[in-house]
C-alpha positions in Angstrom: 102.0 100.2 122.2 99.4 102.7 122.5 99.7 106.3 122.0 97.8 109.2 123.9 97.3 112.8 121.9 97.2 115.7 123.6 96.5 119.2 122.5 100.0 120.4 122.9 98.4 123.7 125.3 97.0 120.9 127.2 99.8 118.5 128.0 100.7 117.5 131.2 103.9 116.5 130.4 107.1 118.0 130.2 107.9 117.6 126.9 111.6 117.8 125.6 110.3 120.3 122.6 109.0 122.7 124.9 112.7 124.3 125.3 113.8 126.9 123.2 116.1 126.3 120.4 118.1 128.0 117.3 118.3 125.9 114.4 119.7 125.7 111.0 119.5 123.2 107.9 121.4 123.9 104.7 120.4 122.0 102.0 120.4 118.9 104.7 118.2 115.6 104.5 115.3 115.3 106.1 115.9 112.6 108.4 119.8 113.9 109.1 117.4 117.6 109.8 115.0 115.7 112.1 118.1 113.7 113.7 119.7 117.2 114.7 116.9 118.8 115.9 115.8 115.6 118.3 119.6 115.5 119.6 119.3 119.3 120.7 116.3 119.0 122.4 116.9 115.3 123.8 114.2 113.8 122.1 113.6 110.1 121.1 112.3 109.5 117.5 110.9 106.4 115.8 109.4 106.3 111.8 106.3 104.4 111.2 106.7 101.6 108.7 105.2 103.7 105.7 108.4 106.1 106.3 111.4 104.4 104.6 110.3 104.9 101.3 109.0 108.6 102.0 111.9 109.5 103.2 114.1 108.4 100.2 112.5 110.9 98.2 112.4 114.0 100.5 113.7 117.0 98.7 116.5 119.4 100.8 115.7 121.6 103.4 116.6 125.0 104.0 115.3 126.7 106.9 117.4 128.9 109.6 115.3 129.3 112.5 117.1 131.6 115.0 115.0 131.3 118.3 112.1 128.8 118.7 110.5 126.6 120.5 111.7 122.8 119.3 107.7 122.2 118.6 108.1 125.4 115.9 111.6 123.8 114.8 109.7 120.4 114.5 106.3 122.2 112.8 108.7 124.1 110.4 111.2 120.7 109.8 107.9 118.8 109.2 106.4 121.3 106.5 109.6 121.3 104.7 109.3 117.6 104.2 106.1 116.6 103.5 105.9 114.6 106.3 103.4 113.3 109.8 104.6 113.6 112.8 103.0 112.1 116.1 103.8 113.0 119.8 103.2 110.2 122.0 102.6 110.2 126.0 106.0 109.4 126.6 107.2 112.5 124.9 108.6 110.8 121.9 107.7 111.9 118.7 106.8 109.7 115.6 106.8 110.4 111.6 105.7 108.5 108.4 103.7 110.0 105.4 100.4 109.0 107.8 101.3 109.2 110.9 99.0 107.0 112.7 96.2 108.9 115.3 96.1 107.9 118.3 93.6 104.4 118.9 93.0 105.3 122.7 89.7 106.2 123.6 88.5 108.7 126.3 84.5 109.0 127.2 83.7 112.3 128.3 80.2 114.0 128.9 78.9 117.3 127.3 76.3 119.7 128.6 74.6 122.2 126.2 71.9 124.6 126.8 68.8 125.0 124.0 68.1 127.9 121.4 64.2 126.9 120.6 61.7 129.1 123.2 58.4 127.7 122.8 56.1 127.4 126.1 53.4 124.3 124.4 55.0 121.3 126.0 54.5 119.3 123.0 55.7 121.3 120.4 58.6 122.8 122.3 59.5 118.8 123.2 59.3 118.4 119.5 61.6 121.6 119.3 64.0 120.3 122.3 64.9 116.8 120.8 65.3 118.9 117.6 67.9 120.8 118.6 69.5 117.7 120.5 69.8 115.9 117.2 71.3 119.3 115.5 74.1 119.7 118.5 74.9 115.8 117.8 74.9 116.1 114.0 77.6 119.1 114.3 79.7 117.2 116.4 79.5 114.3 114.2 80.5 116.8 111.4 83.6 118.0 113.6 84.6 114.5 114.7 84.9 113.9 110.1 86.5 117.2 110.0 89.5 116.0 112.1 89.8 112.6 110.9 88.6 111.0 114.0 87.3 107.8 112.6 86.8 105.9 115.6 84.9 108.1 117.8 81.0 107.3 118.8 78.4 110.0 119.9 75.7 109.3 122.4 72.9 110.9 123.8 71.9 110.7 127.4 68.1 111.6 128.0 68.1 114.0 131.6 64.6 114.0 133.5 63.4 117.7 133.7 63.7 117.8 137.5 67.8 117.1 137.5 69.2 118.7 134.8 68.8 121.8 132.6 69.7 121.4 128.9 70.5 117.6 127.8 74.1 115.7 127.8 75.9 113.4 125.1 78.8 111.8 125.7 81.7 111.2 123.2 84.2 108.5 123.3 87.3 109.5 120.7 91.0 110.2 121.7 92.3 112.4 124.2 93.3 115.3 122.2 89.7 115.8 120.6 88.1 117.0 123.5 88.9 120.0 124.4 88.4 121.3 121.0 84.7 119.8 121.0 84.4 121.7 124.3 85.8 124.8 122.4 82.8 124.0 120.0 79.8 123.7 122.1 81.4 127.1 124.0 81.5 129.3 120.6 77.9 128.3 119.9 77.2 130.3 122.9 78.5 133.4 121.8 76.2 136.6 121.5 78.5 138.0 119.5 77.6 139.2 115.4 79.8 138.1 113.0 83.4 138.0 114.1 85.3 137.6 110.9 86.4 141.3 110.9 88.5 141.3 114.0 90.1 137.8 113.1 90.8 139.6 109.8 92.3 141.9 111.1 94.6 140.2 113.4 96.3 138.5 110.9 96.8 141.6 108.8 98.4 143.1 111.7 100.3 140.2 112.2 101.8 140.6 108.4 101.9 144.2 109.1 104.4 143.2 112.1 106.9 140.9 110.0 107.1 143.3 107.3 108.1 146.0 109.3 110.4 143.9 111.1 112.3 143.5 107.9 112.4 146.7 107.2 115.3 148.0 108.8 117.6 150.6 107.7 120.6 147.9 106.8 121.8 147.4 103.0 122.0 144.0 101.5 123.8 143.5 98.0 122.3 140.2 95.9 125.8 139.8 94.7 127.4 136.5 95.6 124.3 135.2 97.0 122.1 132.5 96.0 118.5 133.1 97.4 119.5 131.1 100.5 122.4 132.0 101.4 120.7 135.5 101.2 118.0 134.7 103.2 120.1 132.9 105.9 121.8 136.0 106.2 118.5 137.9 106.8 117.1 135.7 109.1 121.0 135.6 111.2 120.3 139.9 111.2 116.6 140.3 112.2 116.3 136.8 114.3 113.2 136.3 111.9 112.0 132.4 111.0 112.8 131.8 107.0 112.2 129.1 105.3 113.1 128.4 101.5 112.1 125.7 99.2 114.4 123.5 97.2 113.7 124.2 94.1 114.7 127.7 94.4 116.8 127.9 97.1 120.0 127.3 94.7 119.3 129.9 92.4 122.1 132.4 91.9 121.0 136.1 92.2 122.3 139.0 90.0 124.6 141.0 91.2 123.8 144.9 92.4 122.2 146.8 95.7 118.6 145.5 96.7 118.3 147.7 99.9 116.8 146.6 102.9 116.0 143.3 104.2 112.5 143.3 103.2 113.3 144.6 99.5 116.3 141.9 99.4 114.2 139.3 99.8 111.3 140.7 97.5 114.2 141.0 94.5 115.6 137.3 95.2 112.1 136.1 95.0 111.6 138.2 91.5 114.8 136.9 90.0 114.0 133.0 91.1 110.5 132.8 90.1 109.0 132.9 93.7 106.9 134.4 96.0 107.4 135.9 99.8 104.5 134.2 102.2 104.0 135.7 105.5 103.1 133.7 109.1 102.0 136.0 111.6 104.4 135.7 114.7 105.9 132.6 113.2 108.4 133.5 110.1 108.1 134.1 105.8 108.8 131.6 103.2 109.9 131.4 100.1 107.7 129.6 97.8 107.8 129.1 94.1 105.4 131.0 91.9 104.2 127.9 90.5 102.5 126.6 93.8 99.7 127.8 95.7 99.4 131.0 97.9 98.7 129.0 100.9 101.2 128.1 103.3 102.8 125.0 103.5 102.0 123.5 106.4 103.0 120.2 108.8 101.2 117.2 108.3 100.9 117.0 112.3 98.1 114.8 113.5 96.9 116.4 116.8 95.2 119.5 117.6 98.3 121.6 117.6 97.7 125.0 116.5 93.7 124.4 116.0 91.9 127.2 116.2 88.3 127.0 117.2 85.7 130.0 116.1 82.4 130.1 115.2 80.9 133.5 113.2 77.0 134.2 113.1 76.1 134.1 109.8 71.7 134.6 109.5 72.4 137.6 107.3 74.5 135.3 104.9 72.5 131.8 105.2 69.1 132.7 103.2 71.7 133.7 100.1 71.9 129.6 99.9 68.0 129.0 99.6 67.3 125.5 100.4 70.8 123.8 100.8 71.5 126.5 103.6 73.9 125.1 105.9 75.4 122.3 103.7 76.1 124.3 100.9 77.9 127.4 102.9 79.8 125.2 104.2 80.9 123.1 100.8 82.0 127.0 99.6 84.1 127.4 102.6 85.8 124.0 102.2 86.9 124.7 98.6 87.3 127.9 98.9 89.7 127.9 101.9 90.5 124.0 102.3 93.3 122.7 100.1 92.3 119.0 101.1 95.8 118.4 103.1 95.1 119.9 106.2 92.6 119.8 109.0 89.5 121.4 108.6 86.1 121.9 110.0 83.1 124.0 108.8 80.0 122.7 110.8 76.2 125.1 110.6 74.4 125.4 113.4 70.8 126.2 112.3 69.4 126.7 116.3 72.4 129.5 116.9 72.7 130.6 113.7 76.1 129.8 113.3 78.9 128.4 111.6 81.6 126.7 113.5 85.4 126.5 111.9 88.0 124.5 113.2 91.1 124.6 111.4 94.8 126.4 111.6 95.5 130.3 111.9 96.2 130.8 107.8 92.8 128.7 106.8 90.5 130.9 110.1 92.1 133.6 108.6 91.2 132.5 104.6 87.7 131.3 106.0 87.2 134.7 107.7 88.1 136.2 104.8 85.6 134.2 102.5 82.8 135.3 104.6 83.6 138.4 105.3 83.3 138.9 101.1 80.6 137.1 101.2 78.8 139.4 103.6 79.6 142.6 101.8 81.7 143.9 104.5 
C-alpha cells in the first residue's frame, strides 16, 4: 500500500483529527492513550512492524489536554511516548519507533531568479551556471535535512529567449514540496537579519502562558502528587500540561504555594524538575536531569515546519574559509539535538542562511545567531 504525506496546512482532505477535542491520560499506556484518542476522533490506526516491541516498554503518560485539536492531542500523545507517527491519504494514522516516509514520488518544477550582475557574457554565464549549481546544492542540503532519501534533483537548461532565471525539477514525496517552495521564496527576501523579531515572538509567546497562569486563585501542594496538581491546574486555566513519568508520582509537601504559576514552579522544586514553556501550545514538566529542549513528536511529515531564512554577511567572514559549512555545523549542534528535523542550508549568492526546522529549534537557531551577531 502506498502512502501520500501532506503538509498537514496543505491537506485536501478532511481529516478525522482536524476536530477539536479534550483529552486526559492518567498514568495510562501508550497504546490504551493512542486507542482513546483515535476512538474520539473516529480515527483508524495501524503500528508498523518495528512497533510491538517499542510499545512494551513505553513509560506512563500523563497529559490533560483540555481543548485541542486531535493533531495537538496526537503531537502531545506522540511526544509522551517516544514514538513515529504517519498520516496516510486515507486519513489513517500509523506509528512504530520509525515510522516509515512516504515512497510516493511527485515531480514538480522550480523557477528561481539569479543574484550575480555581471554584463560580459562569458563571465556572467560562468557566474549564471554558478549560482544554478549553488540553488541545487541547497536543496540537496534540505532534501538530507528532512530525511528525504529518495528524492533526485535536476536541472533543466531554459534558452534566453523563453525563460528568465533557470528551472530544476525535484521528484521526492508530496509533503516536501511546498516547503522547498518556502525555500527558494525566503531566499528572496530583502529583509536584514530576521532573528530579532522571531526572538521575540516566542518570548512573547512564553510571556502569554505565564501570565495565563497567573491568576489570582490559591492552590495548597497538600494531598497532591505533582500530577494530580497539575491536572488540576490545567482543569482551572484550560492550559495544555504535560508531565513526565518519572516525576509525575512524586508526593508534594504539604502547605500554601499560591497561584497557579507558583504551584507548579514549587512542585517542580520539590520533584527535581523543571517548568518548559510552548508558546500557544501548553508547559511541561520535565526532569532536571534531561535537556532544556522540548520533547517533541517523532512525526515524519512537515507538520509544524517552519521555514526562514536570516541574512547573515555581517556574521559569515567570522568563519574565514569554511564560511557556510562551518556556520552551519555551529547551528546544528548548537540548536539540533539529532532527534528532530532540521535544516541549516548557506546561500553564498543571497547571503543567506536557510533554517527549516520546528518553532522551539527557529527559535534556539534565532537565538544562536542573534548572539552570534552581537545583537
Amino acid at each position: 500500500m502506498s502512502y501520500v504525506l501532506l503538509s498537514i496546512g496543505l491537506l485536501a482532505t478532511a481529516y478525522p483529527l482536524d476536530q477539536i477535542v479534550s483529552f486526559k491520560a492518567s498514568g495510562d499506556k501508550a497504546e490504551e492513550v493512542i486507542a482513546v484518542l483515535t476512538k474520539k476522533t473516529g480515527t483508524e490506526v495501524g503500528y508498523f512492524r518495528d512497533s510491538a516491541t517499542v510499545l512494551a516498554r513505553l513509560q506512563p503518560v500523563y497529559l490533560s489536554l483540555p481543548e485541542v485539536k486531535g493533531w495537538d492531542a496526537l503531537d502531545w500523545v506522540s511526544r509522551a511516548a517516544g514514538l513515529a507517527y504517519t498520516p496516510a491519504e486515507d486519513g489513517s494514522v500509523w506509528f512504530g519507533r520509525n515510522a516509515v516516509l512516504d515512497r510516493s514520488q511527485v515531480l514538480q518544477a522550480y523557477a528561481f531568479g539569479t543574484y550575480f550582475q555581471v554584463k560580459k557574457m562569458v563571465v556572467g554565464q560562468l557566474n549564471y551556471n554558478r549560482e544554478c549549481e549553488l540553488l541545487m546544492e541547497l536543496i540537496q542540503r534540505c532534501l538530507k535535512g528532512l530525511r528525504v532519501e529518495t528524492a533526485t534533483v535536476s536541472r533543466i537548461r531554459p534558452t534566453v529567449d523563453s525563460v528568465k532565471g533557470s528551472l530544476c525539477t525535484v521528484r521526492a514525496p508530496a509533503w516536501v514540496h511546498p516547503i522547498l517552495r518556502q525555500v527558494i521564496d525566503q531566499l528572496s527576501l530583502d529583509t536584514k537579519a530576521g532573528w530579532t523579531d522571531e526572538v521575540r515572538k516566542w518570548e512573547a509567546g512564553i510571556d502569554t502562558l505565564r501570565a495565563a497562569l497567573s491568576g489570582a486563585e490559591k492552590y495548597s501542594l497538600a494531598d497532591h502528587t505533582v500530577w494530580s496538581l497539575a491536572a488540576k491546574v490545567s482543569e482551572a486555566t484550560r492550559i495544555n500540561i504535560g508531565v513526565e513519568s518519572e516525576v509525575a508520582t512524586v508526593k508534594l509537601a504539604s502547605g500554601e504555594a499560591g497561584s497557579p504559576l507558583k504551584a507548579l514552579e514549587k512542585a517542580a522544586e520539590l520533584s527535581g524538575a523543571k517548568l518548559l514553556f510552548e508558546p500557544r501550545r501548553g508547559v511541561w514538566v520535565r526532569s532536571v536531569r534531561k535537556s532544556d529542549v522540548l520533547p517533541w513528536s517523532y512525526a515524519h511529515t512537515g507538520i509544524r515546519l517552519l521555514v526562514r531564512s536570516y541574512y547573515v554577511g555581517e556574521i559569515i567572514s567570522s568563519f574565514g574559509k569554511q564560511g557556510g559549512a562551518a556556520l552551519e555545523e555551529q547551528l546544528r549542534q548548537e540548536v539540533s539535538p539529532g532527534t528532530r528535523l532540521f535544516v541549516a542550508a548557506y546561500h553564498l549568492p543571497s547571503g543567506r542562511i536557510v533554517v527549516v526546522t520546528d518553532p522551539e529549534l527557529q527559535f534556539r537557531a534565532a537565538l544562536c545567531l542573534k548572539r552570534l551577531a552581537g545583537d
